[in-house]
C-alpha positions in Angstrom: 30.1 -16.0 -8.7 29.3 -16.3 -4.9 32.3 -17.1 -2.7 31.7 -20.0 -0.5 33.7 -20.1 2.8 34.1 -23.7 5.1 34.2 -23.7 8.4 35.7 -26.7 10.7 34.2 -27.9 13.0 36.6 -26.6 15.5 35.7 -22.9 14.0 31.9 -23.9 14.2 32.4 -24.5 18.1 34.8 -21.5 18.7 32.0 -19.3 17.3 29.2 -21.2 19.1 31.3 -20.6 22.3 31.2 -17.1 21.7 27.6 -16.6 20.3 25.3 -15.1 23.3 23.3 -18.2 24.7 20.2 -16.4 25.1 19.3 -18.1 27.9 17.3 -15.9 30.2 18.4 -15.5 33.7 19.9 -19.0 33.5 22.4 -19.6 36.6 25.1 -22.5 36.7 27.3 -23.4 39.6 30.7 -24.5 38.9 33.2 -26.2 41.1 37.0 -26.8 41.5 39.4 -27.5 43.3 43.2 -25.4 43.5 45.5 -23.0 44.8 45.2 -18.7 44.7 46.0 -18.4 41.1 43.6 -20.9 39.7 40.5 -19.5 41.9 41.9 -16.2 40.4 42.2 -17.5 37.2 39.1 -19.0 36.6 36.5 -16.4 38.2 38.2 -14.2 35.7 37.6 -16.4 33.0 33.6 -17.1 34.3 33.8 -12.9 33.9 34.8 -13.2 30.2 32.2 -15.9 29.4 29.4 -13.9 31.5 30.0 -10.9 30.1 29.8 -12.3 26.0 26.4 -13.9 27.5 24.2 -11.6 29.2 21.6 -13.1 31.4 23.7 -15.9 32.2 25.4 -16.8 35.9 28.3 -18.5 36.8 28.5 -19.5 40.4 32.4 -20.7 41.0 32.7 -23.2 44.1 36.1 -23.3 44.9 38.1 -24.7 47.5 41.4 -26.6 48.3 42.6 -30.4 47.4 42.0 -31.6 51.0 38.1 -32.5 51.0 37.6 -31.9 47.7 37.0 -35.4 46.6 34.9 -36.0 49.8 32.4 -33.3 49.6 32.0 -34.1 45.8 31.1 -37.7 46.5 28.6 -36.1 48.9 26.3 -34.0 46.6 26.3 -36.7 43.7 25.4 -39.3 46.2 22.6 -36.5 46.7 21.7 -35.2 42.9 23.3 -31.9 44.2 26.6 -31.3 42.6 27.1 -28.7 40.5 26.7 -28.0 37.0 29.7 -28.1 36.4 32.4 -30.0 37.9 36.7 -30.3 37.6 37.5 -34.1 38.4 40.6 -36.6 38.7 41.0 -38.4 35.9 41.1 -41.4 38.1 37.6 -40.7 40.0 35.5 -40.8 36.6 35.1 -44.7 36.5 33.9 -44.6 40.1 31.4 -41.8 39.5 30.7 -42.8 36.4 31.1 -47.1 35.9 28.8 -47.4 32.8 28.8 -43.8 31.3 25.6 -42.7 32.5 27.1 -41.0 35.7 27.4 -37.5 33.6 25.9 -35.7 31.1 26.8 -37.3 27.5 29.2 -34.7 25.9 28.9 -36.8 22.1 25.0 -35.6 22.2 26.5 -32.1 22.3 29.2 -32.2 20.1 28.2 -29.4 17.8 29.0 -27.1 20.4 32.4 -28.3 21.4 35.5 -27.9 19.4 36.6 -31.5 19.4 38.7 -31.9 16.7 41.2 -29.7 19.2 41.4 -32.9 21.1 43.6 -35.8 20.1 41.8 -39.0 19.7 43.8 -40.5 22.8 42.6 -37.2 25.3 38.8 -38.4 23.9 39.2 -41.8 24.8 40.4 -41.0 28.8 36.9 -39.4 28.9 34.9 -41.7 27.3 33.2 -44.6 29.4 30.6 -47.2 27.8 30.4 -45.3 24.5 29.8 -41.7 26.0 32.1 -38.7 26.2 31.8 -38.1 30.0 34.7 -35.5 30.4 37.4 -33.4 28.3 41.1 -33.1 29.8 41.8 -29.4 30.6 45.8 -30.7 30.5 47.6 -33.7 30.6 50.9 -34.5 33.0 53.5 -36.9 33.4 56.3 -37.3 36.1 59.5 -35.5 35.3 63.0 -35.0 36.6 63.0 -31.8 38.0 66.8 -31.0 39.1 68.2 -28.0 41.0 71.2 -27.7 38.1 73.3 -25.1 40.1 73.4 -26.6 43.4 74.2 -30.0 41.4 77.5 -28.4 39.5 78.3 -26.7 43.1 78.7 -30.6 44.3 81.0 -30.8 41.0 78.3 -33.3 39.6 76.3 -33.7 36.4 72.6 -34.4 36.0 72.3 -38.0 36.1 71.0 -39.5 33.5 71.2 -43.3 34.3 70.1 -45.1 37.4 73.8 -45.9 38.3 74.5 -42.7 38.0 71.6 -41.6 40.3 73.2 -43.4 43.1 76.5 -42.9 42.5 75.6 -39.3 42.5 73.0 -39.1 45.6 76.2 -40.0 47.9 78.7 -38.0 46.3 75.9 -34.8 46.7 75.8 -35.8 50.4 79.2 -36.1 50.7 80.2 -32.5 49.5 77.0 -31.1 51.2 76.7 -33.0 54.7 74.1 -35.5 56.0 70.9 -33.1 55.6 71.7 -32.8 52.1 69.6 -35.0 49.8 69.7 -35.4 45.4 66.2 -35.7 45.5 63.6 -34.7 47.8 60.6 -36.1 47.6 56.6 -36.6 49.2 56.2 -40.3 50.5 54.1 -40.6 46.8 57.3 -39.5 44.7 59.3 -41.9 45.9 56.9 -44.7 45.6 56.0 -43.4 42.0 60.1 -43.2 41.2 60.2 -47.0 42.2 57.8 -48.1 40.5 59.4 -46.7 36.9 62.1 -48.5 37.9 60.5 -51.5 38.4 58.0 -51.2 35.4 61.6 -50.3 33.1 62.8 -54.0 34.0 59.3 -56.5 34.6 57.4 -54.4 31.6 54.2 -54.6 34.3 52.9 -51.9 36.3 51.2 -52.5 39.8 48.0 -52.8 38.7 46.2 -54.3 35.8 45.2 -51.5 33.5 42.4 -53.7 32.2 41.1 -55.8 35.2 41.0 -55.4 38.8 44.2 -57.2 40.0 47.5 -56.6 40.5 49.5 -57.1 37.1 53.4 -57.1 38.7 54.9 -60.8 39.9 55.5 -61.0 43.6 58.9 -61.1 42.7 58.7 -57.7 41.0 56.6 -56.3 43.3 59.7 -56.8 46.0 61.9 -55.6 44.0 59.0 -52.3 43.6 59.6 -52.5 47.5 63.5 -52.9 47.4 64.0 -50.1 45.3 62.2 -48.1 47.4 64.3 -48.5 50.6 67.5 -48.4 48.7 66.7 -45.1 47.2 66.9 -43.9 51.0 69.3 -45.9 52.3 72.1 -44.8 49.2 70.9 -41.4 50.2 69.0 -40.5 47.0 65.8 -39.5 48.9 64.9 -37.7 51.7 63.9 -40.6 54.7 60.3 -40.7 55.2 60.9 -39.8 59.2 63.2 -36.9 58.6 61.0 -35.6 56.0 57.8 -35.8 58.6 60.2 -34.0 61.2 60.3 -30.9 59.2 56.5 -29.6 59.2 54.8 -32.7 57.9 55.8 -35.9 55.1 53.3 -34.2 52.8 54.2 -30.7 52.6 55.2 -29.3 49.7 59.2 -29.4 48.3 58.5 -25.4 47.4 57.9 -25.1 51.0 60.8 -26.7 52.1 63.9 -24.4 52.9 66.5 -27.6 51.8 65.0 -26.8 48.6 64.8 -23.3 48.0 68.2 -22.8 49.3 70.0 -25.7 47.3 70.9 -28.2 50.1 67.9 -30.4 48.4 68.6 -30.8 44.3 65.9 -32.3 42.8 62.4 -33.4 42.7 60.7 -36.4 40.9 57.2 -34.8 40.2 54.3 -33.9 37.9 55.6 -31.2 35.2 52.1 -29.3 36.0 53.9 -28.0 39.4 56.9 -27.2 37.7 56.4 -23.3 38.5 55.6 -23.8 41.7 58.8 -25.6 42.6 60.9 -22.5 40.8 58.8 -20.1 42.5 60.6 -20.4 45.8 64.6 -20.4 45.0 66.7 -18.1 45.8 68.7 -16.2 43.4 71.6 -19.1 44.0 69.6 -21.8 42.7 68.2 -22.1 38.6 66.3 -25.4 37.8 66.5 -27.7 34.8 64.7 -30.6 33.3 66.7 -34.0 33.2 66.7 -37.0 31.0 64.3 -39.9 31.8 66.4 -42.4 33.8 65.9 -45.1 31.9 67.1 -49.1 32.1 69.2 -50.2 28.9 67.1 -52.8 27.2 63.3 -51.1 29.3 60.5 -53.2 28.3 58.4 -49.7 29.0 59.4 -46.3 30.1 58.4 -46.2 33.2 56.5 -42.8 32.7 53.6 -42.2 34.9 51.4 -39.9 33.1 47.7 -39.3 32.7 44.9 -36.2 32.6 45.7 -34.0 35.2 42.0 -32.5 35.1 39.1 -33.1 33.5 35.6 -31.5 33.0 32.6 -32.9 33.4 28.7 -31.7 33.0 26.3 -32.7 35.7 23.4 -35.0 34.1 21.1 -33.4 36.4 22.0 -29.6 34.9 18.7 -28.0 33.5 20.8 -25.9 31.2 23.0 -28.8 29.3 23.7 -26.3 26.7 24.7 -23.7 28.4 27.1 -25.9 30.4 28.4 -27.1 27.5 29.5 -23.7 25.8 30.9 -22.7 28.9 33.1 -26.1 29.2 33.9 -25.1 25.8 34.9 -21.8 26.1 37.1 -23.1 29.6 38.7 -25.0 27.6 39.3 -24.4 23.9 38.9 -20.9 23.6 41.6 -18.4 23.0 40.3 -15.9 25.4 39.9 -17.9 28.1 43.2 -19.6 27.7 45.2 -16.3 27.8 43.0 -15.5 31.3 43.6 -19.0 32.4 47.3 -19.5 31.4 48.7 -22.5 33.1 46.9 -22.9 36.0 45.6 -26.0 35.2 48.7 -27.0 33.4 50.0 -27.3 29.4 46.3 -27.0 27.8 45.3 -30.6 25.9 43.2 -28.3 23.2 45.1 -27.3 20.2 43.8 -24.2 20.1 44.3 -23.0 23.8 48.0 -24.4 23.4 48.9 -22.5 20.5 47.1 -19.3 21.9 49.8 -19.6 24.8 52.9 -20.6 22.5 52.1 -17.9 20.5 52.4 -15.2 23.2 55.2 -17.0 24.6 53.5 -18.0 27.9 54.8 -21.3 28.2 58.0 -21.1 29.8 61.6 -23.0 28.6 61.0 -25.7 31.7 57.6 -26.3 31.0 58.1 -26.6 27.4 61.4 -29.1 27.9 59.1 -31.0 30.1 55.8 -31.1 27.7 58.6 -32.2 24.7 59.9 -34.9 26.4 56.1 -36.2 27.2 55.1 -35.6 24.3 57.9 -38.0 22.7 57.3 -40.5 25.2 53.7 -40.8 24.0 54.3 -40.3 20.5 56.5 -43.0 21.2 54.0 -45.4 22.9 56.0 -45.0 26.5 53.1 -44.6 28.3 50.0 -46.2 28.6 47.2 -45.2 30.7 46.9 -46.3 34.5 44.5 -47.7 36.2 42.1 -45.6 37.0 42.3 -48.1 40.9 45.9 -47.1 41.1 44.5 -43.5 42.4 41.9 -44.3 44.1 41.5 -43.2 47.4 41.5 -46.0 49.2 43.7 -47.9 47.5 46.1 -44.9 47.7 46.2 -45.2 51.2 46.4 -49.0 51.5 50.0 -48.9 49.0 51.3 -45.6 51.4 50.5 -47.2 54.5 52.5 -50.2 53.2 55.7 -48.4 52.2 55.3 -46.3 55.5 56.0 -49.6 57.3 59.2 -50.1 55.7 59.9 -46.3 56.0 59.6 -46.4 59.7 61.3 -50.2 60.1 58.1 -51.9 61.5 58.0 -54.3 59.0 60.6 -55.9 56.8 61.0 -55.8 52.9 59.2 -59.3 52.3 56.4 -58.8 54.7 55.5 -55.4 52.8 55.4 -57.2 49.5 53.9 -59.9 50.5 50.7 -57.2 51.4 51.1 -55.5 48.3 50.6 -58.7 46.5 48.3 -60.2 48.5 46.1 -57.6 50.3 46.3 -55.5 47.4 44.6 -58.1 44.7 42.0 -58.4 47.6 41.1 -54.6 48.2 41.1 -54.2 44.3 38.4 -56.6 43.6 36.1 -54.8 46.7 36.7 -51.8 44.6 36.6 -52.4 41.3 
């Protein structure tokens, strides 16, 4: 009697990933963007994938955030971007408004392990029928607080929004007028608004499904409102001081307020988690906090969505190669012990529990992923829209709140903008 053994589909992939390609001297190029351990990272892992495929070539193109986005626009506008490319979430609809913009991952499915992928990280990839790009991780906004400098101020982590302002003074208070609860890049605080204001309206700014802005005027001046009064309670590092102290977009790691406790917490992505540990000193030890959220919330308020995704160039004259190497980045077990979490908590099931399993996901970084987790499990978050992030329109919303910031215009005449300019400028970029 012959023993029969099934494979999943997942295992199919994982072995198709590993197979040799036998694709004579064919070269790829591969670009990202990131910091010194993801280019370390990742040319380590194009080593592991090179060297279980002889004859193929992986050039990495690697370089920082800043111009990133710009130069990309460049070589698609040109047919020359790579084979391989790492995008924002948010950019796929512009490079890609009909699904044809990349190559058509669904045609290619027997060599990807998509069954690793929840049906909701498919979807975020998936424009007019076709699987344009896989998630590499996905990442919300979290509470990070600085727990030891908090119980030096004889305070608990908040976990209302009464209690959030109630504590912000009392932590100035005990710690002078350079102190601050929460520290935060002009987009943090803008972001930690907006929860606030999506908790009580049930709306976020913009329409996930058209190009418009979804929030009333009246909750967009409250969106505004908030904002200021996070600063004035003395929740929030001011805009001004903040842009005194080396720049208003540099880094709260690099920040001495924070590494030495006089700054206790951060509202940020939990894919940065690390880096904001990375820089306290032995005084300080950081935990994750509740979700502030509104008694009652029609919605929590969560901003989450793919931090990174993968994408295969249309143009590539070696699709299947591509694909096995997106693959391998991605889902196998290999690469995920090379890669770690430099691109965040992995979306694959397989790369995840490669990491859990080795204990390489850390106790913040796990308390952060649980609590996203619930909230989507929970239907707490929905998807943005994809406008929200884009670049221009990014600009438009922090030049508005930068007005306020600096006192050159007042609280109405910046929502009045919001509403009004904003609905404009979205339809010009839909």
């Amino acid at each position: 009697m012959q023993r029969r053994t099934i494979l999943t589909a997942a295992a199919l992939a994982a072995l198709a990933s590993t197979a040799p390609v036998h694709a004579q001297d064919a070269t790829l190029r591969f670009s990202w963007w990131g910091g010194g351990e993801r280019h370390e990272t990742t040319l380590k892992a194009i080593a592991a994938f090179e060297a279980k495929n002889p004859g193929v070539k992986i050039k990495g193109e690697y370089m920082g955030f800043n111009g990133y986005q710009e130069r990309l626009s460049t070589q698609i506008a040109g047919g020359s971007e790579a084979d391989i490319v790492q995008l924002n979430w948010a950019w796929l609809s512009s490079y890609s408004k009909s699904g044809t913009g990349f190559l058509d991952l669904g045609a290619h499915k027997n060599l990807l392990a998509l069954d690793q992928f929840a049906p909701a990280d498919l979807k975020m990839g998936t424009l007019g029928g076709k699987l344009n790009a896989l998630p590499a991780a996905y990442t919300a906004r979290v509470f990070v607080w600085n727990q030891a400098a908090i119980e030096r101020a004889g305070l608990k982590l908040p976990t209302t929004w009464d209690e959030l302002f109630a504590a912000g003074k009392a932590f100035q208070a005990k710690n002078g007028d350079k102190a601050y609860l929460l520290d935060g890049e002009p987009y943090d605080v803008l972001l930690l608004s907006h929860a606030y204001v999506q908790q009580k309206h049930g709306k976020p700014y913009v329409d996930p499904n058209e190009p418009k802005v979804a929030m009333s005027q009246e909750a967009v001046l409250e969106w505004v409102q908030m904002y200021k009064k996070l600063v004035d309670s003395k929740v929030a590092t001011p805009l001004p001081y903040r842009a005194s102290l080396g720049g208003a977009e540099k880094p709260t790691e690099q920040q001495q307020d924070w590494t030495n406790g006089n700054w206790a917490g951060n509202y940020t992505w939990d894919s940065v988690v690390r880096l904001r540990e990375s820089t306290l000193d032995k005084n300080q030890k950081l935990a994750i906090g509740p979700f502030l959220t509104l008694p009652g919330a029609k919605h929590s308020g969560m901003f989450g969505r793919p931090s990174l995704m993968f994408a295969v160039s249309k143009r590539t004259k070696h699709p299947e190669v591509a694909v096995k190497f997106l693959n391998f980045l991605l889902t196998d077990p290999q690469a995920a012990q090379i890669l770690g979490l430099s691109r965040g908590v992995p979306s694959a099931s397989g790369a995840l529990h490669a990491l859990l399993k080795d204990n390489r996901i850390g106790p913040l970084e796990q308390a952060a992923y649980q609590q996203i987790k619930l909230q989507k499990e929970a239907g707490g978050i929905d998807l943005p829209s994809p406008l929200f992030e884009n670049q221009r329109f990014s600009k438009f919303m922090r030049e508005v709140f930068e007005t306020v910031a600096y006192g050159k215009a007042t609280e109405q005449e910046a929502a009045r903008r919001l509403y009004e300019e904003g609905n404009t400028l979205l339809k010009r970029i839909k």
